[in-house]
N, CA, C and O atoms as a Tripos MOL2 file, in Angstrom:
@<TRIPOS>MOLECULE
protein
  292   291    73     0     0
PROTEIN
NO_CHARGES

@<TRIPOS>ATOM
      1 N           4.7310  -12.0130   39.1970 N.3       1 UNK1
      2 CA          3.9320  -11.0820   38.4260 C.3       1 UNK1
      3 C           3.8700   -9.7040   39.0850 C.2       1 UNK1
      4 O           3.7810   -8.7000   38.3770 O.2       1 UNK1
      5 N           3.9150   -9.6220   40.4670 N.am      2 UNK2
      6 CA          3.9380   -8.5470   41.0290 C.3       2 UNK2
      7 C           4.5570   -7.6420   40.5060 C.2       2 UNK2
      8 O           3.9810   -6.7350   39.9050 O.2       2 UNK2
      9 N           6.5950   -7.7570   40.7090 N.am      3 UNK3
     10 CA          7.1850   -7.4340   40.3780 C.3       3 UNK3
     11 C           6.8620   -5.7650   39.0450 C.2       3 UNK3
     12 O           7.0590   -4.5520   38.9710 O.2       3 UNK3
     13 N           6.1190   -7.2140   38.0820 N.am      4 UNK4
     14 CA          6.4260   -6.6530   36.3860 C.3       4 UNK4
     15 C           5.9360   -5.1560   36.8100 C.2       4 UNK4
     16 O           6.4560   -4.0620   36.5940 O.2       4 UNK4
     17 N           4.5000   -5.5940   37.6300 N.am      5 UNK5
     18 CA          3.2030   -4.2080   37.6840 C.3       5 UNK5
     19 C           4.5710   -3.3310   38.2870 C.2       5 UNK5
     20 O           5.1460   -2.8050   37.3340 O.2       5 UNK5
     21 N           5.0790   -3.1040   39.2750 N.am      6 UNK6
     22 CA          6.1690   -2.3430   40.1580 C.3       6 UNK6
     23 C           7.3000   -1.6540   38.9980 C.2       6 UNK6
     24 O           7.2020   -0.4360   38.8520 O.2       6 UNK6
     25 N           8.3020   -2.3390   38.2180 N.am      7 UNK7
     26 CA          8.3700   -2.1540   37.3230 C.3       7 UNK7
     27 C           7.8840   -1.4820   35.8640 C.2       7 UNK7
     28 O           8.7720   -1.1230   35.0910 O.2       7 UNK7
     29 N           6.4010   -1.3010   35.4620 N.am      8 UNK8
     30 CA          6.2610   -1.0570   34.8130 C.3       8 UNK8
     31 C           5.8400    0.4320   35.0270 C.2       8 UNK8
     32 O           6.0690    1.4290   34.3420 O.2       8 UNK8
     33 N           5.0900    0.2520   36.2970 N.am      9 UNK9
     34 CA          4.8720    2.0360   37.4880 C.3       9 UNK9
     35 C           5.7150    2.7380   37.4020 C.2       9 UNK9
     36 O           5.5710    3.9020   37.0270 O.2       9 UNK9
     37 N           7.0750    2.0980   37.7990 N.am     10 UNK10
     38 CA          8.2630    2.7270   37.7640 C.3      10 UNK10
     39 C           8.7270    3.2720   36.5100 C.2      10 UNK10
     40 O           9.4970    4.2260   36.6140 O.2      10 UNK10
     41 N           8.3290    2.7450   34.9560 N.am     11 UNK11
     42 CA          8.7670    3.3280   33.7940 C.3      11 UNK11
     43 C           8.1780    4.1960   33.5310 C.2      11 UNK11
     44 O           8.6890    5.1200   32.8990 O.2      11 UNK11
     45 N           6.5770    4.2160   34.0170 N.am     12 UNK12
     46 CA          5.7460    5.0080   34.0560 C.3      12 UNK12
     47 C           6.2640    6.5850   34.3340 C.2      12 UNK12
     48 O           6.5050    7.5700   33.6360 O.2      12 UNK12
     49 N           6.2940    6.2220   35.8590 N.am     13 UNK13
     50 CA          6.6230    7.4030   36.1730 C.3      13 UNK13
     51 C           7.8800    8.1900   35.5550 C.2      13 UNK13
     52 O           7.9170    9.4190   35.5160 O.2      13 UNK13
     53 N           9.0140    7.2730   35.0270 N.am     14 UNK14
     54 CA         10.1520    7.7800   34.7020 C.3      14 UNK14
     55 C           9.8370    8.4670   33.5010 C.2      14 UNK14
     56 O          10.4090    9.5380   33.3000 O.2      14 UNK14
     57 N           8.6760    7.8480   32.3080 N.am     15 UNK15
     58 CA          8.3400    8.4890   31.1980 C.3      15 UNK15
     59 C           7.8090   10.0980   31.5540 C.2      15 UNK15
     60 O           8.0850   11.1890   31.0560 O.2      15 UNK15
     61 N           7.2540    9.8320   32.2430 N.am     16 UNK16
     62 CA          6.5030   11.4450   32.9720 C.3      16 UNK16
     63 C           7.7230   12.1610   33.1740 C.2      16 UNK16
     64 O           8.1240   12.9450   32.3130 O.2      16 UNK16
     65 N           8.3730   11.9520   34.2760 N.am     17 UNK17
     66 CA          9.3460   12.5580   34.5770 C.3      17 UNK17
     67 C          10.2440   13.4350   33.2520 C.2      17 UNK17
     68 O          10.5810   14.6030   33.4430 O.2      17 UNK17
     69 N          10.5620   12.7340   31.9510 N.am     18 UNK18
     70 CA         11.5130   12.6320   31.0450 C.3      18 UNK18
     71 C          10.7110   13.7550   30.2870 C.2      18 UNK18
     72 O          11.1120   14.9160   30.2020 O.2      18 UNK18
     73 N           9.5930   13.3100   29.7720 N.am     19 UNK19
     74 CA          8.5130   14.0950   28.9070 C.3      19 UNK19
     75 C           7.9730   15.6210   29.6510 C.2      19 UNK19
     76 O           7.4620   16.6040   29.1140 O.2      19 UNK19
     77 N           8.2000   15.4480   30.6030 N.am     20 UNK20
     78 CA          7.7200   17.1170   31.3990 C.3      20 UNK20
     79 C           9.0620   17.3340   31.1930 C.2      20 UNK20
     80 O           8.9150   18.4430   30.6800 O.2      20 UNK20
     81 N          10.4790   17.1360   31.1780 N.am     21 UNK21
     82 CA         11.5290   17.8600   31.6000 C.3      21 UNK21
     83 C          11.8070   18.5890   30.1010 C.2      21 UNK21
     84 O          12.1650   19.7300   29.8110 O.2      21 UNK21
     85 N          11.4110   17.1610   29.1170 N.am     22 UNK22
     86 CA         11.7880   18.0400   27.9420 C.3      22 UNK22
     87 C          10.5660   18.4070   27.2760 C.2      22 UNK22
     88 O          10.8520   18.4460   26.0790 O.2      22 UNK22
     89 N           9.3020   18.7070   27.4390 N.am     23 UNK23
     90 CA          8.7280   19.6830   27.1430 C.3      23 UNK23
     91 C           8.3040   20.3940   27.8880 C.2      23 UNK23
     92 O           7.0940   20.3280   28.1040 O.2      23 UNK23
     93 N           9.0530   21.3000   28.5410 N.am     24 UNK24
     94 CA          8.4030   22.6240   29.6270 C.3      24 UNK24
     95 C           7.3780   22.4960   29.2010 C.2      24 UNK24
     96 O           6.5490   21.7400   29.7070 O.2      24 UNK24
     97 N           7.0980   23.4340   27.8160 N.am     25 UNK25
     98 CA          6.6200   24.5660   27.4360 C.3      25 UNK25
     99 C           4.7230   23.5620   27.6260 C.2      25 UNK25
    100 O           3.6260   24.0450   27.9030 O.2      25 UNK25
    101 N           5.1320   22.0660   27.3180 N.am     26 UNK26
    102 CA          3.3500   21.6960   27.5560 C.3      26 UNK26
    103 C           3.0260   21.8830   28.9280 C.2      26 UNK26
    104 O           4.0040   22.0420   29.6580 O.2      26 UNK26
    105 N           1.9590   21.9040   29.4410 N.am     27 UNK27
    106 CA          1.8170   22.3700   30.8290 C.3      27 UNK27
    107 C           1.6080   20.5810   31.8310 C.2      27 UNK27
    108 O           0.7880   19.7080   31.5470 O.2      27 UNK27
    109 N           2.3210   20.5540   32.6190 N.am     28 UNK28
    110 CA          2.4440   19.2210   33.0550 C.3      28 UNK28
    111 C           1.1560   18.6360   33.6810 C.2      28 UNK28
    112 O           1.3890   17.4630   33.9730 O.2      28 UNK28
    113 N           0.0220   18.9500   33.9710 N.am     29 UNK29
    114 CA         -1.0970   18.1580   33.8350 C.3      29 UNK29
    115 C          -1.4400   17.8820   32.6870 C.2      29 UNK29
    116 O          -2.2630   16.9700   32.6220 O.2      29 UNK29
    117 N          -1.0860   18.3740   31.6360 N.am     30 UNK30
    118 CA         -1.7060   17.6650   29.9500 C.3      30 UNK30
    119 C          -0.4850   16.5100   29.8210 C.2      30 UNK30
    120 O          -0.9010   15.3880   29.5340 O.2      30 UNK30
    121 N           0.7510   16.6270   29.9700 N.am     31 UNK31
    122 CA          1.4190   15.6980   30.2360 C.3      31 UNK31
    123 C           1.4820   14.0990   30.7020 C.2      31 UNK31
    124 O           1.9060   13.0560   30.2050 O.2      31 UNK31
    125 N           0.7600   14.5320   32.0500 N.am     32 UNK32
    126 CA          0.5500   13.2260   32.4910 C.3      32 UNK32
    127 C          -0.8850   12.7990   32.2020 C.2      32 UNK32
    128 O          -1.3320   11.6750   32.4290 O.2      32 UNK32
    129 N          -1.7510   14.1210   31.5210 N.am     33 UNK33
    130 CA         -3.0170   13.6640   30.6290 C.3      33 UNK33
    131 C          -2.7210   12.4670   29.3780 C.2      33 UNK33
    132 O          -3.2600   11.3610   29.3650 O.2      33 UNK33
    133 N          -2.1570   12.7560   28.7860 N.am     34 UNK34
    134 CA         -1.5660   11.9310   27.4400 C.3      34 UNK34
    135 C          -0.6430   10.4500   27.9580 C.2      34 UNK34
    136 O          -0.6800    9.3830   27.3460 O.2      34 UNK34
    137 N           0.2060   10.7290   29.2930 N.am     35 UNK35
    138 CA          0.9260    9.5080   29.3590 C.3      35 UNK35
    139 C          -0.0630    8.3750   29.8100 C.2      35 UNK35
    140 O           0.0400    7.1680   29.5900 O.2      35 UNK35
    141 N          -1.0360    9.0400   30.4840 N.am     36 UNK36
    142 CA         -2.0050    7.9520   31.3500 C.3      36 UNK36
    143 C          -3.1660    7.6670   30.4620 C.2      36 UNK36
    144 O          -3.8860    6.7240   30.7900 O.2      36 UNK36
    145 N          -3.4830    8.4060   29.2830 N.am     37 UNK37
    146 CA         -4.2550    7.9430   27.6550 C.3      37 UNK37
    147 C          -3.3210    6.5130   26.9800 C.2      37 UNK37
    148 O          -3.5970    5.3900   26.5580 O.2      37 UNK37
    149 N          -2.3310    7.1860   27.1440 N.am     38 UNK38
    150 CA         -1.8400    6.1710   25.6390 C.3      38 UNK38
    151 C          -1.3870    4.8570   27.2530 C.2      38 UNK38
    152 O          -1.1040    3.7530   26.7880 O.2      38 UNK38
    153 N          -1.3230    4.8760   28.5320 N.am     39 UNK39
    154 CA         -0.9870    3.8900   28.8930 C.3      39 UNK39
    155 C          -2.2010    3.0020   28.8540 C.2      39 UNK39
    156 O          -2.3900    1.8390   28.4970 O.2      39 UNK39
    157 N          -2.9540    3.9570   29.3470 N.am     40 UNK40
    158 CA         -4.8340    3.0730   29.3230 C.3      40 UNK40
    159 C          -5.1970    2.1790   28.1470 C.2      40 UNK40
    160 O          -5.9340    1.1940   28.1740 O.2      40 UNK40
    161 N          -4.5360    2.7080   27.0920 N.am     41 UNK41
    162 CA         -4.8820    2.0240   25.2940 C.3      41 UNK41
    163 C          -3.7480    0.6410   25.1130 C.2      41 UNK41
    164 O          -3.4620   -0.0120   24.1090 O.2      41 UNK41
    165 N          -3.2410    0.5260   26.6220 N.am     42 UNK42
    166 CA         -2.1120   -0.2160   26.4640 C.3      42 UNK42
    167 C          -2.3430   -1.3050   27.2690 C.2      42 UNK42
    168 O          -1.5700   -2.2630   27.2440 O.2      42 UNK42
    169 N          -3.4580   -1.2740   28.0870 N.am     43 UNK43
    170 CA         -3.9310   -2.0530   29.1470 C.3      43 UNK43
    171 C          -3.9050   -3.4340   28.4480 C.2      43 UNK43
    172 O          -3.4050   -4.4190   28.9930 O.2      43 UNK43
    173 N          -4.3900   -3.4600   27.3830 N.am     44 UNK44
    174 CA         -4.5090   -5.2290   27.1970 C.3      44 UNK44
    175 C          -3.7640   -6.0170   26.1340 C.2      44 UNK44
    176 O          -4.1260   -6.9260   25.3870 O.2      44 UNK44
    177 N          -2.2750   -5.2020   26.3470 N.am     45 UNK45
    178 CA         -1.6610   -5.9960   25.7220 C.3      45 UNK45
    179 C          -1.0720   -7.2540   26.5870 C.2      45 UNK45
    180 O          -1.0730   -7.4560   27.8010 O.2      45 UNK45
    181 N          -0.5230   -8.0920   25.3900 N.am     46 UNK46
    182 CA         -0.7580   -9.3000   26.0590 C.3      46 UNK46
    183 C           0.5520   -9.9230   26.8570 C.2      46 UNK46
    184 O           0.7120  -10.6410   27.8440 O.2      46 UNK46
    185 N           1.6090   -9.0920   25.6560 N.am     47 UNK47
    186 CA          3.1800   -8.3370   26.6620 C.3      47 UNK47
    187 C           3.4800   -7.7110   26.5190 C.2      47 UNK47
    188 O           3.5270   -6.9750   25.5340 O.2      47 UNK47
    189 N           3.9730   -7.6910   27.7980 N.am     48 UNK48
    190 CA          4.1450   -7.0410   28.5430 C.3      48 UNK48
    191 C           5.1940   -5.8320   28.5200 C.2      48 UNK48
    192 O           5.0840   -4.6320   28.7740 O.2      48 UNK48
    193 N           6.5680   -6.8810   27.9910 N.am     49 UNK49
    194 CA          7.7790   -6.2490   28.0790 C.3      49 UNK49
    195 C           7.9000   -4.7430   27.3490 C.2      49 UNK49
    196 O           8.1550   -3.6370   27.8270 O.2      49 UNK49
    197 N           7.6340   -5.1380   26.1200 N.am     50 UNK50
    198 CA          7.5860   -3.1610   25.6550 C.3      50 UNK50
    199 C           6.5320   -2.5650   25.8260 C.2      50 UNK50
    200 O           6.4100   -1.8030   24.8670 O.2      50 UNK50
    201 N           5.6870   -2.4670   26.5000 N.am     51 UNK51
    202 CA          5.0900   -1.7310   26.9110 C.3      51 UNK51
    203 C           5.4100   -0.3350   27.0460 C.2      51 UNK51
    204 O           4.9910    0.5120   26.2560 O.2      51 UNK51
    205 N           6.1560   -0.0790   28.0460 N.am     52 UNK52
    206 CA          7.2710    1.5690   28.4810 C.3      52 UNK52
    207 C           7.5310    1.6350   26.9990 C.2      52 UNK52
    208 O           6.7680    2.3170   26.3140 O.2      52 UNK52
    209 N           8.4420    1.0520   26.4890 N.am     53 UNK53
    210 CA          9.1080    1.2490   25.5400 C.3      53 UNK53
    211 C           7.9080    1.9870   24.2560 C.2      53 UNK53
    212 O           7.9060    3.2090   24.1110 O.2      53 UNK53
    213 N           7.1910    1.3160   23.6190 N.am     54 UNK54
    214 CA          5.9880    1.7290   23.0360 C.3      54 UNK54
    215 C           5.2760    2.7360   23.6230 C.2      54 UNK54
    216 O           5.2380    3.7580   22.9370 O.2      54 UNK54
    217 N           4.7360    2.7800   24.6010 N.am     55 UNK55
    218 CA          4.1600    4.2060   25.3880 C.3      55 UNK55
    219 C           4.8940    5.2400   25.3110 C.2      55 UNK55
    220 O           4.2790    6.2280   24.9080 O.2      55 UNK55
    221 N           5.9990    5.4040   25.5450 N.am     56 UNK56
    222 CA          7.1330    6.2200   25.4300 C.3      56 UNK56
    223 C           6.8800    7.1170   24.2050 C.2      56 UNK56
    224 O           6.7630    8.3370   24.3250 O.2      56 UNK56
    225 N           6.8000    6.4820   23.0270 N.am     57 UNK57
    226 CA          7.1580    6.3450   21.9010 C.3      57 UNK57
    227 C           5.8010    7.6180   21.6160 C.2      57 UNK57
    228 O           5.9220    8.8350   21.4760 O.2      57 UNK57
    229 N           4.5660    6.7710   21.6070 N.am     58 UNK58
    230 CA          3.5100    6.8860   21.5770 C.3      58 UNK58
    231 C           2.9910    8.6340   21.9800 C.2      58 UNK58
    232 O           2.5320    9.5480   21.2940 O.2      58 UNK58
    233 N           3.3770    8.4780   23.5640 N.am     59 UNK59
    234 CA          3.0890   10.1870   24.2930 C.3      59 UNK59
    235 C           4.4360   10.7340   23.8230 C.2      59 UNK59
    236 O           4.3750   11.9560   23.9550 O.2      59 UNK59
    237 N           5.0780   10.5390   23.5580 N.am     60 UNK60
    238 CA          6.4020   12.4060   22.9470 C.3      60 UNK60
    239 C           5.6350   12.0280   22.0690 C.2      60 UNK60
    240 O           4.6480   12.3380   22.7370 O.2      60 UNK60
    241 N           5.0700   11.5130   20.8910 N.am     61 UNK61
    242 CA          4.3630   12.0230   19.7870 C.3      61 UNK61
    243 C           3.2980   13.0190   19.9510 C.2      61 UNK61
    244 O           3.1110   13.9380   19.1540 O.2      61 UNK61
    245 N           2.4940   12.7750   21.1840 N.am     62 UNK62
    246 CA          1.4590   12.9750   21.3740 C.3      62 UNK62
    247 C           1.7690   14.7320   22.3270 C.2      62 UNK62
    248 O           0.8780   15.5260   22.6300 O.2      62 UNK62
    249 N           2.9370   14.8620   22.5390 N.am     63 UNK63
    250 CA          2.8370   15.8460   23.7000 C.3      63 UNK63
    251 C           3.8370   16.8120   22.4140 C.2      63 UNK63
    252 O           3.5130   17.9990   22.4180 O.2      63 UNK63
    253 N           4.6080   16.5670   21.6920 N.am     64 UNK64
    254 CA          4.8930   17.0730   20.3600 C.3      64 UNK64
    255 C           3.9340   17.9050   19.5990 C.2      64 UNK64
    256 O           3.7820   19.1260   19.6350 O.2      64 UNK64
    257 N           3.4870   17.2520   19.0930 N.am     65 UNK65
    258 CA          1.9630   17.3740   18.9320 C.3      65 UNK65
    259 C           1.3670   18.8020   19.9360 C.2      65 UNK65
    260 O           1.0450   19.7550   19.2260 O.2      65 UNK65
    261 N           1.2430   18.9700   21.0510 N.am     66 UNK66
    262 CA          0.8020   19.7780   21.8810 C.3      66 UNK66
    263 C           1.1670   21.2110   22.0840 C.2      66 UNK66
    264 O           0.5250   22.1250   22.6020 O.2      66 UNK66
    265 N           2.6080   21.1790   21.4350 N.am     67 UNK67
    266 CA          3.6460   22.0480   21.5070 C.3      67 UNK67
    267 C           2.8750   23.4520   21.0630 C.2      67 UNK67
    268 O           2.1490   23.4340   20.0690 O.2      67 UNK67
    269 N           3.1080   24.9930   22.0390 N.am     68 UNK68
    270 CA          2.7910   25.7160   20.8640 C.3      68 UNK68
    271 C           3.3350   26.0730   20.1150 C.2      68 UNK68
    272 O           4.5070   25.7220   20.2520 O.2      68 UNK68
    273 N           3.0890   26.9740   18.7930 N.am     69 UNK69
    274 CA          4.1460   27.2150   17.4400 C.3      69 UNK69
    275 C           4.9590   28.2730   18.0910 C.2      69 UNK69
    276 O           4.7140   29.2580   18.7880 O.2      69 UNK69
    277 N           6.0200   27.7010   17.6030 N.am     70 UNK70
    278 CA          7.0410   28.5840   17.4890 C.3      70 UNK70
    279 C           6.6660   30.1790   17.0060 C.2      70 UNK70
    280 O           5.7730   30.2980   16.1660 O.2      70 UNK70
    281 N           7.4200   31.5550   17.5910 N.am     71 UNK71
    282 CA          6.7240   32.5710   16.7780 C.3      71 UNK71
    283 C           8.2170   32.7210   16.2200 C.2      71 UNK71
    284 O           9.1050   32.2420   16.9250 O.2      71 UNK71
    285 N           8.6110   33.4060   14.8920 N.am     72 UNK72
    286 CA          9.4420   33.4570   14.0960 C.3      72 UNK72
    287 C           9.6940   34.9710   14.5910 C.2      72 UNK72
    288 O           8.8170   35.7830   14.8850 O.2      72 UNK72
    289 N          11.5730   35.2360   14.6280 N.am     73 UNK73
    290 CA         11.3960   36.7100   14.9730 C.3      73 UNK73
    291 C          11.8370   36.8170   16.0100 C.2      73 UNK73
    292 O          11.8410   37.9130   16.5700 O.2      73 UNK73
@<TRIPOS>BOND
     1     1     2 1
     2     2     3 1
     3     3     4 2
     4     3     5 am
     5     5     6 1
     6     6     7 1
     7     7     8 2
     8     7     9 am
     9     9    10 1
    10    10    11 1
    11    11    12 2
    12    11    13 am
    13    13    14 1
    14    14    15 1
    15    15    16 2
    16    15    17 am
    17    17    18 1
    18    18    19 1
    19    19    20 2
    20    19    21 am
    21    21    22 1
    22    22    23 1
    23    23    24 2
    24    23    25 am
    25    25    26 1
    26    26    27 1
    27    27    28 2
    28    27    29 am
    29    29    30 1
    30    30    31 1
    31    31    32 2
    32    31    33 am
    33    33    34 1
    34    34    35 1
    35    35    36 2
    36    35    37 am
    37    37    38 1
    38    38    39 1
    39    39    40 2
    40    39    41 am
    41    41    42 1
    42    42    43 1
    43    43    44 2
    44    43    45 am
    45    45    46 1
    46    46    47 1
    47    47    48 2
    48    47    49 am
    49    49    50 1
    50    50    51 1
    51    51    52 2
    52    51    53 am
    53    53    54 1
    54    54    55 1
    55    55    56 2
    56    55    57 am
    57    57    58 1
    58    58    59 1
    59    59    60 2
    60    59    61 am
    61    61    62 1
    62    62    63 1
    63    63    64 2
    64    63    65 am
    65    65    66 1
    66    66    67 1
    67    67    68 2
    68    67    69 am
    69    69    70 1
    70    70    71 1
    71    71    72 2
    72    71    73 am
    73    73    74 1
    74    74    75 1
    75    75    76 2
    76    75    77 am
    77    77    78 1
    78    78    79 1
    79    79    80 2
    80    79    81 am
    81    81    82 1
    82    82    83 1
    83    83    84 2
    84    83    85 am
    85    85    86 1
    86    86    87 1
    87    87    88 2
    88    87    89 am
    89    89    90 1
    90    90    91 1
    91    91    92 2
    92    91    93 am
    93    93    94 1
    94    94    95 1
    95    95    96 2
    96    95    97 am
    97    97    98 1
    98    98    99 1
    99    99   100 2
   100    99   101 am
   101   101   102 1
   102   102   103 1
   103   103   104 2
   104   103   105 am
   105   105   106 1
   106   106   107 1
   107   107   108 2
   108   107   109 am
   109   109   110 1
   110   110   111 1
   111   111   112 2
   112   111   113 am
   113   113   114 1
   114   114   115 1
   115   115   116 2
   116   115   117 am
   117   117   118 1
   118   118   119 1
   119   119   120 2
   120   119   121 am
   121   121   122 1
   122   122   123 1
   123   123   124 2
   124   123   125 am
   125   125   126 1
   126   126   127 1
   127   127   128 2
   128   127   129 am
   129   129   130 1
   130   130   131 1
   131   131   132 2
   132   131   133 am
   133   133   134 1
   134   134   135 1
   135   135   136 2
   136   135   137 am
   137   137   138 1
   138   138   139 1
   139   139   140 2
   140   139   141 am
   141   141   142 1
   142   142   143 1
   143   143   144 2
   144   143   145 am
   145   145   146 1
   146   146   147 1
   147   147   148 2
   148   147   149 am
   149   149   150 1
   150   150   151 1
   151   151   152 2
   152   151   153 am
   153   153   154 1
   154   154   155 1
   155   155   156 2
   156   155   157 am
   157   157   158 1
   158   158   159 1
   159   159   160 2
   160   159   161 am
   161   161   162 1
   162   162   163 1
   163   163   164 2
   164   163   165 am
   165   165   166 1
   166   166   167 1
   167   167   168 2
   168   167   169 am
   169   169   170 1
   170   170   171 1
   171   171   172 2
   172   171   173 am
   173   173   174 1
   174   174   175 1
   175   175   176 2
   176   175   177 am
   177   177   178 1
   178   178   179 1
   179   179   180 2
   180   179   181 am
   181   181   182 1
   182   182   183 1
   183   183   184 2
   184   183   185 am
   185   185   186 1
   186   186   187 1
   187   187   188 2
   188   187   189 am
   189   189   190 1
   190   190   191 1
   191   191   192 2
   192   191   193 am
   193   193   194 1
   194   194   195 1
   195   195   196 2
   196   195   197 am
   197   197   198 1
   198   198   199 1
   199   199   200 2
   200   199   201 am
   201   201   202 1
   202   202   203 1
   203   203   204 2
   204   203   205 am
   205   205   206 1
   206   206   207 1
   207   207   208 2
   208   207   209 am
   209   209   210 1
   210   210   211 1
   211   211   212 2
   212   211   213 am
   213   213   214 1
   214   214   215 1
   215   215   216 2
   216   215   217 am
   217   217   218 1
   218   218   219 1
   219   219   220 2
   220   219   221 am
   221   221   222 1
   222   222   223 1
   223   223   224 2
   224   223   225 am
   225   225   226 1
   226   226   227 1
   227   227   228 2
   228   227   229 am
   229   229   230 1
   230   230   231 1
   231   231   232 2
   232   231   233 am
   233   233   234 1
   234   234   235 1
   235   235   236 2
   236   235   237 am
   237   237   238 1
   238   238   239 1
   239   239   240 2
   240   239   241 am
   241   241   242 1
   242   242   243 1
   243   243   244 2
   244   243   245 am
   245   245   246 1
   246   246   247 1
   247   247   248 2
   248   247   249 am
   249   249   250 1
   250   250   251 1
   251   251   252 2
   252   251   253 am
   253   253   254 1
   254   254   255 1
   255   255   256 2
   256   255   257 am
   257   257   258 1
   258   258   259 1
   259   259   260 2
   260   259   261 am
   261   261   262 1
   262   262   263 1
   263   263   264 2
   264   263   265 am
   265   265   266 1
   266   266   267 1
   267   267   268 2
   268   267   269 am
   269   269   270 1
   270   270   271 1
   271   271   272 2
   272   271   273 am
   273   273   274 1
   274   274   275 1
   275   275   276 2
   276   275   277 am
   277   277   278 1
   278   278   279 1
   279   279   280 2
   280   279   281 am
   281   281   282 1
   282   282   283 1
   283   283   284 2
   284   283   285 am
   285   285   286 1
   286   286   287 1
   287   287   288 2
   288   287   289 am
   289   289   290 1
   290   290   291 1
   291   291   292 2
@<TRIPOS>SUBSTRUCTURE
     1 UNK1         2 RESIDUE 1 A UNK
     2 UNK2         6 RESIDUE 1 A UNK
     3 UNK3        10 RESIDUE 1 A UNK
     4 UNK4        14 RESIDUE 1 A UNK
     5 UNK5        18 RESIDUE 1 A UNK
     6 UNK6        22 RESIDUE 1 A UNK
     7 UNK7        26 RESIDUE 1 A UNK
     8 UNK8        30 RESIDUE 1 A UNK
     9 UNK9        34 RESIDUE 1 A UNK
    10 UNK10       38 RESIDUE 1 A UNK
    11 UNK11       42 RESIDUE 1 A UNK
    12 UNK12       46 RESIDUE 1 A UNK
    13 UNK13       50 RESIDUE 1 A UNK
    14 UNK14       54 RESIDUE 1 A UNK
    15 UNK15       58 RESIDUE 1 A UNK
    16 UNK16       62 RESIDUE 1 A UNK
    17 UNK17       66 RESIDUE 1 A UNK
    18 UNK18       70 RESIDUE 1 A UNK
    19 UNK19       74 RESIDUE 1 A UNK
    20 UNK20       78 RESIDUE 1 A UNK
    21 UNK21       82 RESIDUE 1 A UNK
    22 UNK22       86 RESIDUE 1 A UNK
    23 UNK23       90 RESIDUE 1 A UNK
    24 UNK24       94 RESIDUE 1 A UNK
    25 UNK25       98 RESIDUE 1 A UNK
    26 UNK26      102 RESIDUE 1 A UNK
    27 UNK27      106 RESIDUE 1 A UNK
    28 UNK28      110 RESIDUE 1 A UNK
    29 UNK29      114 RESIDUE 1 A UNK
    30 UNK30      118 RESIDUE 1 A UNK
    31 UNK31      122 RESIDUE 1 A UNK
    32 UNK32      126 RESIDUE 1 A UNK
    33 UNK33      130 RESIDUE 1 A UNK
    34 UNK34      134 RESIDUE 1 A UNK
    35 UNK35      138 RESIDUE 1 A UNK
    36 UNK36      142 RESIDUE 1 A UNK
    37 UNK37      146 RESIDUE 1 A UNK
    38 UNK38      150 RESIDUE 1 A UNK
    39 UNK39      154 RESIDUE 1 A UNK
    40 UNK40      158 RESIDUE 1 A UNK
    41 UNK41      162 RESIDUE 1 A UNK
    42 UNK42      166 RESIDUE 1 A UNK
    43 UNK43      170 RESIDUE 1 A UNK
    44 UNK44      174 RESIDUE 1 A UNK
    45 UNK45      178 RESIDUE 1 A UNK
    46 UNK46      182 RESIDUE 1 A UNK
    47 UNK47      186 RESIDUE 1 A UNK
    48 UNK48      190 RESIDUE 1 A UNK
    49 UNK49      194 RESIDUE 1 A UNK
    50 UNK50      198 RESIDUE 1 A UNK
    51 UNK51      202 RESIDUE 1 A UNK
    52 UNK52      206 RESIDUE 1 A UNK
    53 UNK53      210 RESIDUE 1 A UNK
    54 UNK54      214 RESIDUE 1 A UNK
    55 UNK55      218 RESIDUE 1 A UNK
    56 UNK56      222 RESIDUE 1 A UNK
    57 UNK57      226 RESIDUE 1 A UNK
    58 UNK58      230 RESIDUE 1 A UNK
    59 UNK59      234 RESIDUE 1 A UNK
    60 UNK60      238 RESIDUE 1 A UNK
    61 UNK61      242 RESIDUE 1 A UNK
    62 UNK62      246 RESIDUE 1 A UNK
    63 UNK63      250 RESIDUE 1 A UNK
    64 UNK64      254 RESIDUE 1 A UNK
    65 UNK65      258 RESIDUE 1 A UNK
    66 UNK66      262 RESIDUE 1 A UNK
    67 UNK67      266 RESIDUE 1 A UNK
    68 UNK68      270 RESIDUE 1 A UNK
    69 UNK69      274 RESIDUE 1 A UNK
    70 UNK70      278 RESIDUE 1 A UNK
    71 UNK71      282 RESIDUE 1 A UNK
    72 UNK72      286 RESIDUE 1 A UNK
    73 UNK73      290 RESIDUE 1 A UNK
């Protein structure tokens, strides 16, 4: 069981990593604000395995979302 927790830290962090690279423009403490929200809402699932996968999913929506508008021009 250890393992999974080590593993799942590790996707963790890789999601962070991925989501700050491709959204500069959000400022990377709101970043890892949103990855560590939607992981917290994720705490009691019951598996494990997509977890990353779903979180993932979950914060680029959420950091999308954050983006400011484009100015036209």
């Amino acid at each position: 069981m250890a393992d999974k927790g080590i593993d799942e830290d590790t996707a963790f962090r890789e999601i962070l990593a991925r989501l700050s690279e491709k959204y500069p423009e959000v400022p990377p403490e709101r970043v890892t604000a949103i990855v560590d929200e939607v992981r917290a809402e994720m705490t009691t699932a019951k598996v494990r395995d997509f977890v990353p996968v779903l979180a993932e999913r979950e914060a680029k929506m959420r950091v999308k979302a954050e983006r400011p508008p484009r100015s036209e021009g």
